[in-house]
Wavefront OBJ file of the C-alpha trace (Angstrom):
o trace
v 14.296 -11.701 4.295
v 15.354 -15.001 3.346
v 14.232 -16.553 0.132
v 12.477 -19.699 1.914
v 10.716 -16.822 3.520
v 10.034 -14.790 0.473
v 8.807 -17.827 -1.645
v 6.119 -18.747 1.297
v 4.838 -15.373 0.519
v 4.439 -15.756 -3.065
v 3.211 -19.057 -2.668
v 0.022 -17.958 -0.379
v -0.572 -14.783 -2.626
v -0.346 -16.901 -5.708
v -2.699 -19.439 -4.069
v -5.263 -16.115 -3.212
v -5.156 -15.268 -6.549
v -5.970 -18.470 -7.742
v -8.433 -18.286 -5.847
v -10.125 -15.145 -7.012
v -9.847 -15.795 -10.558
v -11.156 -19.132 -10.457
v -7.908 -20.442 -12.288
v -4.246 -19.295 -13.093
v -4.321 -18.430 -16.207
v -4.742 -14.706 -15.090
v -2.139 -14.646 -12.822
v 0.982 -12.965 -14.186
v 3.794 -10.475 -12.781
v 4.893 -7.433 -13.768
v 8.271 -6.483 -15.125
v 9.422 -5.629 -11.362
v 8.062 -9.132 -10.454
v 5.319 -8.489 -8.387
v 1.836 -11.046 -8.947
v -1.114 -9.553 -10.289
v -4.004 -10.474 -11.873
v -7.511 -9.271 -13.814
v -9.949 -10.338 -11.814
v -12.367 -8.806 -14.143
v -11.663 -8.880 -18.175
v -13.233 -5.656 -20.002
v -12.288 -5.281 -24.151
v -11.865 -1.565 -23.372
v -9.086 0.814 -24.604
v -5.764 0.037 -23.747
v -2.579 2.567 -22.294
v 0.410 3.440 -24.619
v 3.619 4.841 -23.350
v 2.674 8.683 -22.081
v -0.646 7.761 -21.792
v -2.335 8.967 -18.480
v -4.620 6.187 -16.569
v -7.372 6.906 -13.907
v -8.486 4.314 -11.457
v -10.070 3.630 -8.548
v -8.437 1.270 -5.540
v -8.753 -0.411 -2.420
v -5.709 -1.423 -0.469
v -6.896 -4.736 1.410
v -5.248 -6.960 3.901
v -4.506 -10.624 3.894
v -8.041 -11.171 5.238
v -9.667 -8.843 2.759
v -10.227 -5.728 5.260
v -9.909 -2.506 3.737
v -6.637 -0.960 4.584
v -7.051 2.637 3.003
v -9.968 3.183 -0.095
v -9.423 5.672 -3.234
v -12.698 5.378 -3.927
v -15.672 8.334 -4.678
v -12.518 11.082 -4.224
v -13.254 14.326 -5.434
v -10.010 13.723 -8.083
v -9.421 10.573 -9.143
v -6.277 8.960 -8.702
v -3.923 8.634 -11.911
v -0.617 7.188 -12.765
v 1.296 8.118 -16.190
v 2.528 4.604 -18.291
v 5.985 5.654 -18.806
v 7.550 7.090 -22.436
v 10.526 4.620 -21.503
v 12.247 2.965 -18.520
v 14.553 5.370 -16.394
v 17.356 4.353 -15.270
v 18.491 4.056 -11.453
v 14.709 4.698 -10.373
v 12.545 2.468 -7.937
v 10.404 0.128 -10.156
v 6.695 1.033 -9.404
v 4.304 -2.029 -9.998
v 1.229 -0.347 -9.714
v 1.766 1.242 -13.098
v 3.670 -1.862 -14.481
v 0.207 -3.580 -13.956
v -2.251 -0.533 -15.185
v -0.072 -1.091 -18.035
v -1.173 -3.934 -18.820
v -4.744 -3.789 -18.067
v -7.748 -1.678 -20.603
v -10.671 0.181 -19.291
v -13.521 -1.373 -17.260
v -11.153 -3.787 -15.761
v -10.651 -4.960 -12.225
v -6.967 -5.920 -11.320
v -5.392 -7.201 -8.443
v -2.408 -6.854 -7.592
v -0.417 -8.814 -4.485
v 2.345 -6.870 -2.281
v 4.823 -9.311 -0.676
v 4.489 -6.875 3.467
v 8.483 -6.891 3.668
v 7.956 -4.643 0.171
v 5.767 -1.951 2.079
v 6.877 0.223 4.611
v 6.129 -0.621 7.817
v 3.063 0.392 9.716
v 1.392 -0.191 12.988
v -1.040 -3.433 13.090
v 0.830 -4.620 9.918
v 2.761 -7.545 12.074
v 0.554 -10.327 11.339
v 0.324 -9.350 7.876
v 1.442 -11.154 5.060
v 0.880 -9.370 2.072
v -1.332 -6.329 0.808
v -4.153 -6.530 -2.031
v -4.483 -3.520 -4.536
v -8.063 -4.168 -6.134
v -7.985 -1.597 -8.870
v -10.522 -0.510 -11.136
v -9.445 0.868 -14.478
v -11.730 3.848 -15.725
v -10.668 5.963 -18.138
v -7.228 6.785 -20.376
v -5.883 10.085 -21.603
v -3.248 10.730 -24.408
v -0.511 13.401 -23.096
v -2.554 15.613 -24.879
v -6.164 15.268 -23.917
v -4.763 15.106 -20.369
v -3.308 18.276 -20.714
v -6.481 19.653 -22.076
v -8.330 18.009 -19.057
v -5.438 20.126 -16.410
v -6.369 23.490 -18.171
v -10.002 22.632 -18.140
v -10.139 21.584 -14.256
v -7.797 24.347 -13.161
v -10.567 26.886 -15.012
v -13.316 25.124 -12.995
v -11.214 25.041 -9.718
v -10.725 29.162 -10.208
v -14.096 30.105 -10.943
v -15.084 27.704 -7.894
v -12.647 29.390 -5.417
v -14.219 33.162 -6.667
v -17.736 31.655 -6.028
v -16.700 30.054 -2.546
v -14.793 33.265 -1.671
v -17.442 35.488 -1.827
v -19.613 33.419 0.334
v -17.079 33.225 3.109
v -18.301 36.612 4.875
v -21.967 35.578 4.656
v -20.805 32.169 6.400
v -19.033 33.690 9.288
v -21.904 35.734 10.250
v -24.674 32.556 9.869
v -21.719 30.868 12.237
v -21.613 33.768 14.844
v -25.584 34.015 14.942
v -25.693 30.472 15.130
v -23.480 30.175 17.661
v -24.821 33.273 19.806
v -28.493 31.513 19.798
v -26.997 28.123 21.042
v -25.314 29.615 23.987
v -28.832 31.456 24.544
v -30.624 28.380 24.123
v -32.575 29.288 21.608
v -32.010 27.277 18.629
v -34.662 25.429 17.867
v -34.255 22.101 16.372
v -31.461 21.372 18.018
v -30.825 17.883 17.620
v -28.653 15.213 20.267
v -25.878 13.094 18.845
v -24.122 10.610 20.300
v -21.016 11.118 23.087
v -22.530 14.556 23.977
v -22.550 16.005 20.373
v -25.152 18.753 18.937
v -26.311 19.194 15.943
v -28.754 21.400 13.667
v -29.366 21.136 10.481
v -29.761 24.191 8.402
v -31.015 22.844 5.185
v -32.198 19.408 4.381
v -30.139 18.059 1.291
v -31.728 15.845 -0.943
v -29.321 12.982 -1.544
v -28.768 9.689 0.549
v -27.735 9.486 4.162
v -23.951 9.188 5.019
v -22.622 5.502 5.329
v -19.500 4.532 7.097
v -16.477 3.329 4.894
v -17.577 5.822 1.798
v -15.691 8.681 0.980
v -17.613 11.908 1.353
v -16.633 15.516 0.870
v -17.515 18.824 2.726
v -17.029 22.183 2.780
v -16.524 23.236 6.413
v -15.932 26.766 8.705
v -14.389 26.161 12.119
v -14.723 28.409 14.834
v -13.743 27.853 18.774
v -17.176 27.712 21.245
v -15.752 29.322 23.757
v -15.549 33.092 21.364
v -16.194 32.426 18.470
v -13.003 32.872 16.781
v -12.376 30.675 13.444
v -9.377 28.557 13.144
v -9.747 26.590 9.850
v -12.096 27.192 6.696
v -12.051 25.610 3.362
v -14.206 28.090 1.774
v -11.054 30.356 2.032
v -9.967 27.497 -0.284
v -12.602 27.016 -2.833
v -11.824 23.768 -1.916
v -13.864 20.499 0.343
v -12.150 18.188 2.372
v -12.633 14.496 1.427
v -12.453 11.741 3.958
v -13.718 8.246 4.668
v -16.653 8.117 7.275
v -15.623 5.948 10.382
v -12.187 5.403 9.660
v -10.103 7.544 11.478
v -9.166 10.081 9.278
v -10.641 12.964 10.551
v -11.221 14.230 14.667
v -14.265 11.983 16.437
v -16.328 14.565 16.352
v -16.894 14.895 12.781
v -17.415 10.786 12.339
v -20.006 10.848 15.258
v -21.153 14.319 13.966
v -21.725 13.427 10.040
v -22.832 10.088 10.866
v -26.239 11.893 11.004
v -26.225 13.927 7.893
v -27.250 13.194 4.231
v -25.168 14.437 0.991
v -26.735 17.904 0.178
v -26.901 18.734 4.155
v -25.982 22.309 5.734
v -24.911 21.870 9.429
v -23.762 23.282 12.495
v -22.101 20.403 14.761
v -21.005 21.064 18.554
v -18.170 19.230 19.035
v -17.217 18.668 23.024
v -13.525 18.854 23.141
v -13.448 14.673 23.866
v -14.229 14.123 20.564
v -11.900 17.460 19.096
v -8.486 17.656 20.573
v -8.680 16.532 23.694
v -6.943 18.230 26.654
v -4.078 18.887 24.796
v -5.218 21.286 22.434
v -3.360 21.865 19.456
v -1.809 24.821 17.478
v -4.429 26.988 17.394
v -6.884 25.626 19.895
v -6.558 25.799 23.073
v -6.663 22.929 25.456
v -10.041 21.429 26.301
v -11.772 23.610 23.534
v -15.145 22.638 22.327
v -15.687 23.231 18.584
v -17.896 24.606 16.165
v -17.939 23.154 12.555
v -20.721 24.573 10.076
v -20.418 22.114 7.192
v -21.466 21.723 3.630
v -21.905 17.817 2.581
v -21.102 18.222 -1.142
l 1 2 3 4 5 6 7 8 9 10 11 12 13 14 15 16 17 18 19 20 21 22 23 24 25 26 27 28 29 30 31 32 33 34 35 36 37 38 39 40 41 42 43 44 45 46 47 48 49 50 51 52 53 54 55 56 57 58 59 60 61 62 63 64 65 66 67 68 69 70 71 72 73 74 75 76 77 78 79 80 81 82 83 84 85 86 87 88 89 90 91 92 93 94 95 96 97 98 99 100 101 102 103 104 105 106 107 108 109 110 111 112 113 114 115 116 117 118 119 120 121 122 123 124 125 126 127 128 129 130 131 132 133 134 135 136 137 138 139 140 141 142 143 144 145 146 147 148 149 150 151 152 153 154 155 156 157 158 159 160 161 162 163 164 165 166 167 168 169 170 171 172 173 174 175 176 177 178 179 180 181 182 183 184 185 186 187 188 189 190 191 192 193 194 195 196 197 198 199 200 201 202 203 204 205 206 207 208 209 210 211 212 213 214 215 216 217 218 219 220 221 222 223 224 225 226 227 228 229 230 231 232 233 234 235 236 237 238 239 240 241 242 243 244 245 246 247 248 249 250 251 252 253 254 255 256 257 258 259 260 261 262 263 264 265 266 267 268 269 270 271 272 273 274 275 276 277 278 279 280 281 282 283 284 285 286 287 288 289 290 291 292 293 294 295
């Protein structure tokens, strides 16, 4: 890239941030020389070298869409502030800016697109936004204290979700034997030829498209009832974003019409799963089963 080139893109992200902040006083760059600013100022605590920092992100682009979100994940995204600078390693400026930021703030940070690796509908891009939100900081030692703790929870969680797998197969099999009798009542129509019935009625706010959302899930084929893929074998949900792709159709179109705190079977026609293809696994043109737990 040539530097005319380069400098243009500086230029318009410096102007953005200008922009944002209402003047440029907050604009800096970090040591790898990269423009960032604090959009929002917070007197919290500030990192030391070791320390361990949690945050929360959006990656927008140019025009402020929302390229990928880190946001509501079931583990919270953290970077370490380096003890000192190592030598002959990639400069990260993600962390060069956390370092400089204290809880409660909001930071933005500007990537130049020739700096990112290359993806599709990135052409007319210019640059990439990191909105961060700093929430907590850990010494080396609380964080480690904070590993032993979660890894405790995360066991005792897989024991609890382990013995409930047997008692979920069998809800899935009767479930599934009185759907292809016809005889499940409350049997509810989704859109693009998706079923769905709700086992129990959670108590927390419907699903909205963008937010991250996580669920436990058992997956079996329609056609016999044989499971392919279960996270309570796991003790673990999967997160994703609702409506963006990250998951098959089905299960956007499907949890669309679910609240947090929802048990539900979804019929998923194979349009929506894998297509004709299939995939390892499942056979082409398989319909699906999904029972799923919206944690």
């Amino acid at each position: 890239m040539s530097n005319m080139k380069f400098n243009l893109i500086i230029l318009i992200a410096t102007s953005f941030l200008m922009i944002r902040c209402g003047s440029s006083d907050k604009t800096m760059t970090t040591k790898s020389g990269y423009d960032f600013a604090i959009v929002h100022d917070e007197n919290g605590a500030t990192a030391n070298p070791g320390d361990f920092v949690y945050f929360e992100m959006d990656i927008k682009d140019d025009k402020g869409k929302v390229l990928q979100s880190m946001r509501g994940l079931p583990q919270m995204p953290v970077l370490q502030i380096p003890e000192e600078e190592l030598k002959n390693t990639e400069p990260n400026p993600l962390v060069d800016m956390l370092a400089e930021g204290s809880v409660g703030d909001t930071m933005s940070l500007i990537i130049p697109k020739d700096s990112m690796p290359s993806r599709p509908g990135m052409d007319d891009m210019m640059f990439a936004e990191y909105l961060v939100d700093i929430k907590e900081i850990l010494s080396k030692e609380d964080y480690t204290q904070r590993l032993a703790k979660e890894k405790e929870e995360a066991d005792a969680k897989l024991a609890i979700s382990k013995a409930r797998e047997s008692d979920v197969a069998e809800l899935v099999k009767t479930t599934l034997a009185s759907y292809k009798a016809g005889k499940l009542k409350g049997l509810q129509k989704g859109e693009q030829g998706l079923e769905y019935y709700i086992h129990e009625k959670g108590d927390g706010p419907k699903l909205e498209q963008g937010k991250m959302l996580t669920a436990m899930y058992y997956g079996v084929l329609e056609s016999d009832g044989s499971m392919f893929d279960n996270s309570f074998s796991r003790g673990q949900g999967y997160p994703f974003a609702l409506g963006t792709g990250a998951v098959i159709q089905g299960w956007h179109v499907g949890f669309a019409n679910l609240s947090k705190g929802d048990k539900a079977t979804l019929f998923i026609p194979y349009e929506l799963a894998y297509g004709e293809a299939g995939r390892p696994g499942i056979p082409a043109k398989a319909d699906l089963v999904f029972y799923v737990e919206v944690e």
